[in-house]
N, CA, C and O atoms as a CHARMM CRD file, in Angstrom:
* protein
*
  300
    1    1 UNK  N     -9.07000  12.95400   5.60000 PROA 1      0.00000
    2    1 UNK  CA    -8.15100  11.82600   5.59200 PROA 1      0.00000
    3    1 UNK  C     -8.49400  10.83500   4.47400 PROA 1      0.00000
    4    1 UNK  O     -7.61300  10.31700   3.78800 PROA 1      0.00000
    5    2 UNK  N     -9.80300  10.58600   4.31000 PROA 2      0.00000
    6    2 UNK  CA   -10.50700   9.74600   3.33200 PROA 2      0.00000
    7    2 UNK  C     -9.77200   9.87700   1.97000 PROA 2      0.00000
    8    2 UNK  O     -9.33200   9.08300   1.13900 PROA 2      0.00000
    9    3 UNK  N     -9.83600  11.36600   2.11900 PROA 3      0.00000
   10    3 UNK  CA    -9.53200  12.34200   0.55500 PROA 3      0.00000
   11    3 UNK  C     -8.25400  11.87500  -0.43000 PROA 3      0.00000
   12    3 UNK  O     -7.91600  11.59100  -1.57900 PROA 3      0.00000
   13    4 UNK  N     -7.71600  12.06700   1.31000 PROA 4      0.00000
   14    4 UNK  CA    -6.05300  11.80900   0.78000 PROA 4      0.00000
   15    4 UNK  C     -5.69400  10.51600   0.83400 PROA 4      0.00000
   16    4 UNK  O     -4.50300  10.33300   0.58200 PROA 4      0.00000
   17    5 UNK  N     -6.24900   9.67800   1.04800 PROA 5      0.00000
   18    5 UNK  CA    -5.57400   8.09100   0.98900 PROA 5      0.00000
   19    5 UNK  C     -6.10300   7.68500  -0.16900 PROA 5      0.00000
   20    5 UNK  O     -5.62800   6.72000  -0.76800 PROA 5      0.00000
   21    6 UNK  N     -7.50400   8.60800  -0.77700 PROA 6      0.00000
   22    6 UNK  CA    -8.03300   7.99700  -2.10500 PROA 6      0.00000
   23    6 UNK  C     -7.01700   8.59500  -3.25000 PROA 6      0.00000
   24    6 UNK  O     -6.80800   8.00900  -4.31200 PROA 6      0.00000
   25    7 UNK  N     -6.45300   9.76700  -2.90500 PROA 7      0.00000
   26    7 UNK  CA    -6.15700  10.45100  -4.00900 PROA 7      0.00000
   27    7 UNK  C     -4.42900   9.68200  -4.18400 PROA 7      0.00000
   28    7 UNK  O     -3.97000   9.80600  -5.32000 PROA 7      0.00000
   29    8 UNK  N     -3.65600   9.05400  -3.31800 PROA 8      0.00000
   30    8 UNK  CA    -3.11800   8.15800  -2.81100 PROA 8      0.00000
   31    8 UNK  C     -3.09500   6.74700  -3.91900 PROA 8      0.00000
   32    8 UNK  O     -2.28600   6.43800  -4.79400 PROA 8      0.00000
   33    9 UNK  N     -4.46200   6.03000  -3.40200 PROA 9      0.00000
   34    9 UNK  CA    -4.54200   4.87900  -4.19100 PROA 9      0.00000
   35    9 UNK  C     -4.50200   5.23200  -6.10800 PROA 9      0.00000
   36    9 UNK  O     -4.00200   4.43400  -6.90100 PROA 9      0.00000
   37   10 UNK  N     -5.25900   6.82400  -6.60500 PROA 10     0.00000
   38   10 UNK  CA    -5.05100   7.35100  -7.53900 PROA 10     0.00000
   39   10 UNK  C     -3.57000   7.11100  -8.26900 PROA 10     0.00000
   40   10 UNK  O     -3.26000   6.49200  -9.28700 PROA 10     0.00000
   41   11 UNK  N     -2.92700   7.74100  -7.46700 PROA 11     0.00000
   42   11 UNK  CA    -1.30400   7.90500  -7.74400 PROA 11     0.00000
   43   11 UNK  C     -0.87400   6.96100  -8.18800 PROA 11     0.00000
   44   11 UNK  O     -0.25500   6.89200  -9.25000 PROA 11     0.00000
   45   12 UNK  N     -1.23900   5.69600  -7.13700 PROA 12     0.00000
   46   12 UNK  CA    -0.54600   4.19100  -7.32200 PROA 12     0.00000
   47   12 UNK  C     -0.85300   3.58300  -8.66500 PROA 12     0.00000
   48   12 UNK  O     -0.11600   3.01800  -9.47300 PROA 12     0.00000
   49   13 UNK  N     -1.84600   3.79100  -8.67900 PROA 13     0.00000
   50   13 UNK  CA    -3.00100   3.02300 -10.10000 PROA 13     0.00000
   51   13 UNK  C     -2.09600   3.88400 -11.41000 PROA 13     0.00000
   52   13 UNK  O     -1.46600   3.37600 -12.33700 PROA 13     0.00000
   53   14 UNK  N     -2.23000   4.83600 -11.20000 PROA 14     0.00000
   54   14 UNK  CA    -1.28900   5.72500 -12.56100 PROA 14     0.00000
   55   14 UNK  C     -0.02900   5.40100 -12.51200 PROA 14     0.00000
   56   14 UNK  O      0.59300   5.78300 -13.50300 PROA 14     0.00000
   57   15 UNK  N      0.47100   4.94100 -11.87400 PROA 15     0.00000
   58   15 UNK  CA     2.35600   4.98800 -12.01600 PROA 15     0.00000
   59   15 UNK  C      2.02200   3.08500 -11.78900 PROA 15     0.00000
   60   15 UNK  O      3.19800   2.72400 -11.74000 PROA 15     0.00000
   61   16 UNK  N      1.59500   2.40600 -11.71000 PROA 16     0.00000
   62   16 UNK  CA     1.75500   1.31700 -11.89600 PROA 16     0.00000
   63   16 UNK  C      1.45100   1.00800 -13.35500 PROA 16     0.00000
   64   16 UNK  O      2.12300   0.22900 -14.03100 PROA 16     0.00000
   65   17 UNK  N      0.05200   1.88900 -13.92500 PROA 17     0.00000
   66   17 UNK  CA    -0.20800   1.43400 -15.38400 PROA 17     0.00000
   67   17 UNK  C      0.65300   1.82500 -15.91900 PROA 17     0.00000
   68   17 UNK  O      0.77000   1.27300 -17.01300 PROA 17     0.00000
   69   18 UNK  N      1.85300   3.00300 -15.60100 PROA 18     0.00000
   70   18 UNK  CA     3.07100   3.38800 -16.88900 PROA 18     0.00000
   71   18 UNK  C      3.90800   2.14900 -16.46400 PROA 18     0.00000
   72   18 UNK  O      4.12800   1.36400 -17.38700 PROA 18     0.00000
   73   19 UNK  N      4.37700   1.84400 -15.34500 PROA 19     0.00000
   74   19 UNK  CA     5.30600   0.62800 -15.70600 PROA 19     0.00000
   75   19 UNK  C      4.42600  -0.59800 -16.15800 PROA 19     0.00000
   76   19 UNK  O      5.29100  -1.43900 -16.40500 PROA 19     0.00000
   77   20 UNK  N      3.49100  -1.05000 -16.35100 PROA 20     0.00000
   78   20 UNK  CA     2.99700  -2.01800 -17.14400 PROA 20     0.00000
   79   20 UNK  C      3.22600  -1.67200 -18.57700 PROA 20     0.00000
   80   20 UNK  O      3.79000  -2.39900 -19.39400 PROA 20     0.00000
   81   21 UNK  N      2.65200  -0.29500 -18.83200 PROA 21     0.00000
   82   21 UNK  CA     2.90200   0.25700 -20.21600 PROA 21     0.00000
   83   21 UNK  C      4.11500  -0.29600 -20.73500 PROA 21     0.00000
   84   21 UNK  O      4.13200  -0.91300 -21.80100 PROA 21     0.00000
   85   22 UNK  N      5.38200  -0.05600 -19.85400 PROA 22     0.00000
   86   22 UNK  CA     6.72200   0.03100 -19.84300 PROA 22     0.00000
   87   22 UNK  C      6.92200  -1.07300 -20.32000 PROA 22     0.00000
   88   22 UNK  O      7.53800  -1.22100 -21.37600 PROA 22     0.00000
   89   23 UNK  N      6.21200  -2.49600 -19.30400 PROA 23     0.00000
   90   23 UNK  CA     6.77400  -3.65200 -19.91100 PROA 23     0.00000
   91   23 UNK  C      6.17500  -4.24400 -20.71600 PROA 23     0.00000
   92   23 UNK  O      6.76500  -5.28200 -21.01400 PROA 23     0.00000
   93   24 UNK  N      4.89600  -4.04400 -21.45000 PROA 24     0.00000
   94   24 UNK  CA     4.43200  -4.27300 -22.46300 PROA 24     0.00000
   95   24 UNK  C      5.54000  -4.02300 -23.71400 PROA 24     0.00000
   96   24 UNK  O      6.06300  -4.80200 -24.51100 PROA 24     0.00000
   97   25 UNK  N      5.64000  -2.66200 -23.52000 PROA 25     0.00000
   98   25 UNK  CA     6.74600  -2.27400 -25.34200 PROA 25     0.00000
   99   25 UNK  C      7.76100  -2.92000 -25.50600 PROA 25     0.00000
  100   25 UNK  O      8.24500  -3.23300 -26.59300 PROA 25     0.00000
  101   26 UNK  N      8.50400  -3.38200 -23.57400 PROA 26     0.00000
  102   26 UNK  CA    10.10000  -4.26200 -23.83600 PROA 26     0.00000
  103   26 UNK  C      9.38100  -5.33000 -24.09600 PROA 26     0.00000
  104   26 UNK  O     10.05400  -6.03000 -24.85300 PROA 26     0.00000
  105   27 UNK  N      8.33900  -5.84000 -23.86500 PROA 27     0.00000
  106   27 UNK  CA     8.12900  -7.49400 -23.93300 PROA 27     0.00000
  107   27 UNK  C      7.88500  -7.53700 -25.50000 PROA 27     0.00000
  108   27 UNK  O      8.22800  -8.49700 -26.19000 PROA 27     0.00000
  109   28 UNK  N      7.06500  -6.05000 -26.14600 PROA 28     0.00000
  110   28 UNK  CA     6.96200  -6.29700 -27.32400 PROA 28     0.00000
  111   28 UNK  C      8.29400  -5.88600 -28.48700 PROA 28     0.00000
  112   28 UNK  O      8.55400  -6.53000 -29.50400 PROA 28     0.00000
  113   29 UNK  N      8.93100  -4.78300 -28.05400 PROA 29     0.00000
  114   29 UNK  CA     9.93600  -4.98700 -28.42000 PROA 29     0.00000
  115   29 UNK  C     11.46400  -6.14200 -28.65200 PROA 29     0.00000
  116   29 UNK  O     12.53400  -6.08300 -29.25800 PROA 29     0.00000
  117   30 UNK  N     10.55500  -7.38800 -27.52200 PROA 30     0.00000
  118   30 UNK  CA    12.04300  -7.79400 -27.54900 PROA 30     0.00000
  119   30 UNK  C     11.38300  -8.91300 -28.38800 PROA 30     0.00000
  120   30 UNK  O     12.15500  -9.86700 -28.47700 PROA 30     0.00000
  121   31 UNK  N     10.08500  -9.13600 -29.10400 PROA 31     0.00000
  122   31 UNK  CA     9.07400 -10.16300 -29.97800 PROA 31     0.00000
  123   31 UNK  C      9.19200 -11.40800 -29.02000 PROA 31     0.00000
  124   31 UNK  O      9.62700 -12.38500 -29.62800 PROA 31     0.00000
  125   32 UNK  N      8.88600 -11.67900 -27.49500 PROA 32     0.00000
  126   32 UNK  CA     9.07700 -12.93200 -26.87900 PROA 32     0.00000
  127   32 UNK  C      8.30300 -12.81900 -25.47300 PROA 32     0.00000
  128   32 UNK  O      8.61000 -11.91400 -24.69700 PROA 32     0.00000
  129   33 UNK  N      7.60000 -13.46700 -25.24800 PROA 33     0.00000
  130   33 UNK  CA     6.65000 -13.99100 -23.49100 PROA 33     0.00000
  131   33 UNK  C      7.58200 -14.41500 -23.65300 PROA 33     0.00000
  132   33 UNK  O      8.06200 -14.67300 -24.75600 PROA 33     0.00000
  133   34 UNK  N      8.23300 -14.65300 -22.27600 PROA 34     0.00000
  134   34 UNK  CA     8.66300 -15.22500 -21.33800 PROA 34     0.00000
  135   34 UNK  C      7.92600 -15.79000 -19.97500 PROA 34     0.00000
  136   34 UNK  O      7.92700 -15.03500 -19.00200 PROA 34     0.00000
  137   35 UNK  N      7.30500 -17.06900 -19.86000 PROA 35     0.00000
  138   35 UNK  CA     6.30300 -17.88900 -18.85000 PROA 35     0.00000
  139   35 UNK  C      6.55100 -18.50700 -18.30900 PROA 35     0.00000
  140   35 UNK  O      6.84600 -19.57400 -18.84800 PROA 35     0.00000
  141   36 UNK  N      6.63900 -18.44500 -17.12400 PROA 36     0.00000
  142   36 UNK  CA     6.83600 -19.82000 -16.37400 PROA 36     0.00000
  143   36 UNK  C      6.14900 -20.37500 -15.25800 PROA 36     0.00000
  144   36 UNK  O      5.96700 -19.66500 -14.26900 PROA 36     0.00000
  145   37 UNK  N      5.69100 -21.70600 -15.28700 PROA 37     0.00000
  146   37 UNK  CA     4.94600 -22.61100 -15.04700 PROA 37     0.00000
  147   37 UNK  C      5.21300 -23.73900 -14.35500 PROA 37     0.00000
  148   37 UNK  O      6.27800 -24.32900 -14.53300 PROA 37     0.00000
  149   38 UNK  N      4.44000 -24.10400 -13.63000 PROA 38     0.00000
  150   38 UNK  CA     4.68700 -25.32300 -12.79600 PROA 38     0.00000
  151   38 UNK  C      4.28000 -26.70800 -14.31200 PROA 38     0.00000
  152   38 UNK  O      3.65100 -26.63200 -15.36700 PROA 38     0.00000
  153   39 UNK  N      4.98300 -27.72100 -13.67300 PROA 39     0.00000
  154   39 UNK  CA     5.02300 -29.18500 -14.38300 PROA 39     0.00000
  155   39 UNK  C      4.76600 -30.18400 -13.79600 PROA 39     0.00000
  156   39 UNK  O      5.35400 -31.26300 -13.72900 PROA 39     0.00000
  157   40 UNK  N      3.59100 -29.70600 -13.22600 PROA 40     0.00000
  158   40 UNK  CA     3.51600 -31.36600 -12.13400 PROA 40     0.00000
  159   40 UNK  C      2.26800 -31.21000 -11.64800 PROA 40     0.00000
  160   40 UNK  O      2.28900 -31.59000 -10.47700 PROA 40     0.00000
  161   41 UNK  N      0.83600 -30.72000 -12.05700 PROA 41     0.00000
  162   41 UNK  CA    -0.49200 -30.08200 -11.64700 PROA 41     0.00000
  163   41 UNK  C     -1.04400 -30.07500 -12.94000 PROA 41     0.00000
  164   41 UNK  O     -1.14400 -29.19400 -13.79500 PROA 41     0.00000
  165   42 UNK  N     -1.53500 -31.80100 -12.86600 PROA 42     0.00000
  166   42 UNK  CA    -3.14800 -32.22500 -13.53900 PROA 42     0.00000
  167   42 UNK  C     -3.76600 -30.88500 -13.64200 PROA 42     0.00000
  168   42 UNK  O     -3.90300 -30.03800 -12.75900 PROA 42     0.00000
  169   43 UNK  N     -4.21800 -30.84200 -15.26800 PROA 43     0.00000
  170   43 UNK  CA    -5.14800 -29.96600 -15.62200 PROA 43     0.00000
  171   43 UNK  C     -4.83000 -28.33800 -15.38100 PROA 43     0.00000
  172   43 UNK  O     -5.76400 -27.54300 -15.48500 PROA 43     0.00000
  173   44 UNK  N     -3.85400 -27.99900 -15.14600 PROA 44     0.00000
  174   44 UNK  CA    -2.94200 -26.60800 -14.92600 PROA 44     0.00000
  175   44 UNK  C     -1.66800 -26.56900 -15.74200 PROA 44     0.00000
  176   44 UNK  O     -1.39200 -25.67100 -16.53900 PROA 44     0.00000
  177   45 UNK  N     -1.09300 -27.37800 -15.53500 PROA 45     0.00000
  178   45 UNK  CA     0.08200 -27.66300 -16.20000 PROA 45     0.00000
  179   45 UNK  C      0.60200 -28.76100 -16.02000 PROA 45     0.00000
  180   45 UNK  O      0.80800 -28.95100 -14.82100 PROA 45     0.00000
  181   46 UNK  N      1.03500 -29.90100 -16.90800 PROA 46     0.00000
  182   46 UNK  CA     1.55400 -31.22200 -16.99600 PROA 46     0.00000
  183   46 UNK  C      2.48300 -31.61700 -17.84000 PROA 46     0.00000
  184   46 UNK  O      2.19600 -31.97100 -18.98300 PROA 46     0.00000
  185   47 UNK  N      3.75400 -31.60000 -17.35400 PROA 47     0.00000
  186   47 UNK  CA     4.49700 -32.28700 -18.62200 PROA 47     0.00000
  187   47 UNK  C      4.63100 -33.70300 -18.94200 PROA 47     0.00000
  188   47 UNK  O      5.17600 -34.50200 -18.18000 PROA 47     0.00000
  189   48 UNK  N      4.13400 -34.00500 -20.06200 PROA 48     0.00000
  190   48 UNK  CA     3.94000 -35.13600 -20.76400 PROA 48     0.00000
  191   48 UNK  C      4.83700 -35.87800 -21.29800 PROA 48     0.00000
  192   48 UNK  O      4.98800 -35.92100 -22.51900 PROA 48     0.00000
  193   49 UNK  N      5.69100 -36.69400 -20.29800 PROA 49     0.00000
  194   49 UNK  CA     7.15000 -36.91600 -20.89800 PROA 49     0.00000
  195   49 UNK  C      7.12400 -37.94700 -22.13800 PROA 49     0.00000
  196   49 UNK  O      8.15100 -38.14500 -22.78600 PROA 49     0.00000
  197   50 UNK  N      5.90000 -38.60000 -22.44500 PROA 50     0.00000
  198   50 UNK  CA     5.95500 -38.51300 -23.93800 PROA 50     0.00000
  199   50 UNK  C      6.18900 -38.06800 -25.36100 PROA 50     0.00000
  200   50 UNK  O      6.58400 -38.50200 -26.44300 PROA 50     0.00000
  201   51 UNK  N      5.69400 -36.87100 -24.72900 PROA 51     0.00000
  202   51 UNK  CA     5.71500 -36.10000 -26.14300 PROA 51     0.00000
  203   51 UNK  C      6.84600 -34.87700 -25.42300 PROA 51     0.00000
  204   51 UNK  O      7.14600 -34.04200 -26.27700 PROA 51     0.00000
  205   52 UNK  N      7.32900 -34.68800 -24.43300 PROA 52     0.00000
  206   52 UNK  CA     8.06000 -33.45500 -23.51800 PROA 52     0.00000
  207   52 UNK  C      7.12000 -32.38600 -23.72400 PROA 52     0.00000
  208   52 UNK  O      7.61800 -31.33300 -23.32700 PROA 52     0.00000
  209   53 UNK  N      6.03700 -32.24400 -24.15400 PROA 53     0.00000
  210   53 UNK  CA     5.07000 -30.66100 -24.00300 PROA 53     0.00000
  211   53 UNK  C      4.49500 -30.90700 -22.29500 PROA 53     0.00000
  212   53 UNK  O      4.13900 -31.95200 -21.75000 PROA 53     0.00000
  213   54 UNK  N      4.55900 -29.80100 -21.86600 PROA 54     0.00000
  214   54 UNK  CA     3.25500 -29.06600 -20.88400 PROA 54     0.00000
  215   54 UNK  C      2.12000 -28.41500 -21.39800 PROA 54     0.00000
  216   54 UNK  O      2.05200 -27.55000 -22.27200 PROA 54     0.00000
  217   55 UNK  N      1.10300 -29.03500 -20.63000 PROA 55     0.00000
  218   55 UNK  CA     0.15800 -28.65900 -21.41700 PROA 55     0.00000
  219   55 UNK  C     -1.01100 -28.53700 -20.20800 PROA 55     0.00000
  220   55 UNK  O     -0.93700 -29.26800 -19.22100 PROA 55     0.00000
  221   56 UNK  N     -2.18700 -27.47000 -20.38000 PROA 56     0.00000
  222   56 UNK  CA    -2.86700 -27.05900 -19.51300 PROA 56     0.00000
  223   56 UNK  C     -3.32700 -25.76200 -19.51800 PROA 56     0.00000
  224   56 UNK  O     -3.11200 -24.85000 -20.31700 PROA 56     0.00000
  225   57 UNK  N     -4.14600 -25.81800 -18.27600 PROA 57     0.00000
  226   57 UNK  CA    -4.98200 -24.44900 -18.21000 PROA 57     0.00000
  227   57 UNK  C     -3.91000 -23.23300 -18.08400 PROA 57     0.00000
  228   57 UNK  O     -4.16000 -22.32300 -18.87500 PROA 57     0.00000
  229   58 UNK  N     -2.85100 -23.03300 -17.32000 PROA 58     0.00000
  230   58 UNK  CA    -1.78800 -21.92400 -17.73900 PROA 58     0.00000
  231   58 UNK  C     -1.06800 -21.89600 -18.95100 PROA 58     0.00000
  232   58 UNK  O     -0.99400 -20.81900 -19.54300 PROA 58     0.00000
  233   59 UNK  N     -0.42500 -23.08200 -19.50700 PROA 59     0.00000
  234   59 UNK  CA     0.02600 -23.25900 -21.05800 PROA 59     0.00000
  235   59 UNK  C     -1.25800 -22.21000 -21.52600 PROA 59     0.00000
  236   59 UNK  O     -0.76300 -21.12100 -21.81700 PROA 59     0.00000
  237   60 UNK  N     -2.34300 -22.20500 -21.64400 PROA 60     0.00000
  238   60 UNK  CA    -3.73500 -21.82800 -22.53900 PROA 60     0.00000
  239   60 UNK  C     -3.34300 -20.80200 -22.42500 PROA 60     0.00000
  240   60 UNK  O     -2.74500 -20.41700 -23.43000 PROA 60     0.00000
  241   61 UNK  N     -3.40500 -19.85400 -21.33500 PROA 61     0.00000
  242   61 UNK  CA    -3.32200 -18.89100 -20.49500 PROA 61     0.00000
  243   61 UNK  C     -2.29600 -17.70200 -21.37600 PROA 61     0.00000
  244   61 UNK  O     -2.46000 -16.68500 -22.05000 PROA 61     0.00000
  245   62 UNK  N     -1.27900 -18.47700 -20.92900 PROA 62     0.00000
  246   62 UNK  CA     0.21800 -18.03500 -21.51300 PROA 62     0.00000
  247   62 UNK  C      0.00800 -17.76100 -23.10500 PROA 62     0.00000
  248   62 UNK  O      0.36300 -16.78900 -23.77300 PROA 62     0.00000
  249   63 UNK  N     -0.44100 -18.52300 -23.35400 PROA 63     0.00000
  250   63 UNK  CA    -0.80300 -18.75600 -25.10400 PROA 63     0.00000
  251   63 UNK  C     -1.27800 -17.54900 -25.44900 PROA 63     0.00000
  252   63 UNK  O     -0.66600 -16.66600 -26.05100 PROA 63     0.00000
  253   64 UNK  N     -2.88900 -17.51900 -24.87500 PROA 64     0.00000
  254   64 UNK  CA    -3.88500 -16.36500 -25.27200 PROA 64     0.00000
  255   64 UNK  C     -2.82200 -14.97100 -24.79800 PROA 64     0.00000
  256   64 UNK  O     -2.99300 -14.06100 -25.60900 PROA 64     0.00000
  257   65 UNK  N     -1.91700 -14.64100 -23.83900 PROA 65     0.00000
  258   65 UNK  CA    -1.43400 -13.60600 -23.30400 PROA 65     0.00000
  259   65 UNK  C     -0.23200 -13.23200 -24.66100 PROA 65     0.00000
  260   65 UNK  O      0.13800 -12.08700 -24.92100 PROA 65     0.00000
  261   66 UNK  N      0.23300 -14.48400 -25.40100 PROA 66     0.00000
  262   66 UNK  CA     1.04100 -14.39700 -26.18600 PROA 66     0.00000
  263   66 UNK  C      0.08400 -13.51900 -27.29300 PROA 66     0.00000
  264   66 UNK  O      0.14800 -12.31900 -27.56300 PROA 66     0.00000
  265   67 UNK  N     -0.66500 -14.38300 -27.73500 PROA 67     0.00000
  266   67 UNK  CA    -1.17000 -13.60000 -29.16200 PROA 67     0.00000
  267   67 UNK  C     -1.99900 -12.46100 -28.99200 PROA 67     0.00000
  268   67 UNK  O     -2.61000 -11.91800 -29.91200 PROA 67     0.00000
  269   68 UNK  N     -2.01400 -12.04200 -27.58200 PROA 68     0.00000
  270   68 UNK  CA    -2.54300 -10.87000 -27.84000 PROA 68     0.00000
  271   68 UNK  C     -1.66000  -9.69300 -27.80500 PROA 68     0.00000
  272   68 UNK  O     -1.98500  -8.59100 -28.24700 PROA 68     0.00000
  273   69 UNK  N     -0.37100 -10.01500 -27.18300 PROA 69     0.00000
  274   69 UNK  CA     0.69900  -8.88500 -27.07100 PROA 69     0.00000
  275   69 UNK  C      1.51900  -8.99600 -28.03000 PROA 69     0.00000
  276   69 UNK  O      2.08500  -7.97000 -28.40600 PROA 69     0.00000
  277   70 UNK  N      1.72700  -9.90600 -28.50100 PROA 70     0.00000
  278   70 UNK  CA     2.79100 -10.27600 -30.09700 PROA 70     0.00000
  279   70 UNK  C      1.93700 -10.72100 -31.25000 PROA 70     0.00000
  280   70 UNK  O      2.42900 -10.82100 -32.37400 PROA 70     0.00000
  281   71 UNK  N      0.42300 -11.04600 -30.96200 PROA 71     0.00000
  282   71 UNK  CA    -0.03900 -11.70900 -32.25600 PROA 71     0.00000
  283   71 UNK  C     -0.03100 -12.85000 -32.65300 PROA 71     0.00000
  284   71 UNK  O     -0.78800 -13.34200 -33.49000 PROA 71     0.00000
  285   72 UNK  N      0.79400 -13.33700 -32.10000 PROA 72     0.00000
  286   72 UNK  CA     0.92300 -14.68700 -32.25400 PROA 72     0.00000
  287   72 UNK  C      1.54000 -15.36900 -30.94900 PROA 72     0.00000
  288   72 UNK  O      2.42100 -14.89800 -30.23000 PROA 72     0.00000
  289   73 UNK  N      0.66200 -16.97600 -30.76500 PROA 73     0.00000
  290   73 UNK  CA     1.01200 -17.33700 -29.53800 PROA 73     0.00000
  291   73 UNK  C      2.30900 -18.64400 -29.72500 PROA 73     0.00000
  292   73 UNK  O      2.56300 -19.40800 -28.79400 PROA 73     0.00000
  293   74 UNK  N      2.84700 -18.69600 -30.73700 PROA 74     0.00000
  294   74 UNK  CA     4.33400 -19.64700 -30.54700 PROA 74     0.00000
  295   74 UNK  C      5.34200 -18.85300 -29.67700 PROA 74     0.00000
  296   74 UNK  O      6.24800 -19.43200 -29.07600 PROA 74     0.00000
  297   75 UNK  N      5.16000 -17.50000 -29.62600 PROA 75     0.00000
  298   75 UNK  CA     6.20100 -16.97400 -29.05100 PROA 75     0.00000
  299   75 UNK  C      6.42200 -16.61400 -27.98900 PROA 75     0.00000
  300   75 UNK  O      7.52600 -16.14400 -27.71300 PROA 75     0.00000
């Protein structure tokens, strides 16, 4: 029983990394993250209606996730 629920979790792990695969190429194909974030959580995310940026530990987040799948994090 062991066998088969491991060989099971196997399966899952492989067909989940092809649809990640999957949405890696559309996300890189389409040249754009798409993120979204809360605006109201000191030090996570804050929008600064001064300047209108959010800014924070997920902004960072989002950023680094940008330039590593497109290269660059404006996008």
């Amino acid at each position: 029983m062991k066998l088969v629920l491991f060989a099971l979790g196997i399966c899952a792990v492989f067909s989940n990394a092809s649809v990640v695969e999957g949405k890696l190429e559309s996300i890189k194909n389409k040249g754009e993250l798409i993120v979204g974030v809360k605006n109201d959580i000191p030090h996570y995310a804050l929008l600064y209606e001064s300047t209108g940026e959010i800014k924070g530990f997920e902004v960072d987040i989002a950023k680094l996730l940008a330039k590593s799948i497109l290269g660059d994090e404006k996008n």
